[in-house]
C-alpha positions, 0 to 999 in steps of 0.5 A: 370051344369059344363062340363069339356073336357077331350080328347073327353070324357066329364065330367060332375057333373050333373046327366043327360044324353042327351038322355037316350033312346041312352045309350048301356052301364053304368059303374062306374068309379074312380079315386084315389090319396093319396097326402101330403105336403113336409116338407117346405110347413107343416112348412110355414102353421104351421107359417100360422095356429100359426098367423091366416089366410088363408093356400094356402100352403094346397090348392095348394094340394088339387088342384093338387089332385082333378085335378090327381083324375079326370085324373085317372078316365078319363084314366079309362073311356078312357080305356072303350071307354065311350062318357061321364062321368056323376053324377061325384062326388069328396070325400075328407078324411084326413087319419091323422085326430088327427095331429099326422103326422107332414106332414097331408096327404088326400086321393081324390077319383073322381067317376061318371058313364061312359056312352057309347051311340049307334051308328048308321051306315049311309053311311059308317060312324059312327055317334053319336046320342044324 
């Protein structure tokens, strides 16, 4: 189970909730991105792909957009005042899959459930219970 911290929302890939019986509201929440190399970067991994090897010049891409996806999505759950994002799940799609485009370009969409827990009033303060 992998839990990542974002502003007082936690995000995490696993399926579970804490507690169950404490949930008020569930709503599915995304975030999207379309990202794509610059000319310089396609020309270095082409030389890459041409001699064999691995092709950081993509992955450095596709890092910056699943970490844009997931700050998209949580903005949305923040929006939704949600206490935790669950089952998060991250989708990849390469949007020119023939290589006819000389700059490959890939489309990242981050989705989970956003989770708002009850909260119980106790001496004038609000507590979360979970």
């Amino acid at each position: 189970m992998c839990i990542i911290l974002f502003n007082n929302i936690s995000i995490s890939f696993s399926k579970k909730t804490v507690n169950p019986a404490r949930v008020a509201s569930a709503q599915l929440v995304s975030g999207s991105v379309v990202v794509a190399c610059d000319n310089f970067k396609a020309f270095v991994a082409g030389l890459k792909n041409f001699f064999g090897g691995n092709v950081s010049a993509y992955e450095t891409v596709l890092d910056r957009g699943r970490r844009e996806a997931l700050l998209r999505m949580r903005e949305y759950a923040v929006a939704l005042k949600a206490d935790v994002v669950i089952n998060t799940k991250i989708e990849t799609v390469v949007l020119d899959p023939l290589g006819k485009s000389q700059n490959p370009k890939v489309s990242i969409i981050a989705y989970g459930t956003a989770i708002k827990y009850v909260k119980w009033r106790r001496s004038n303060k609000s507590i979360n219970i979970w």
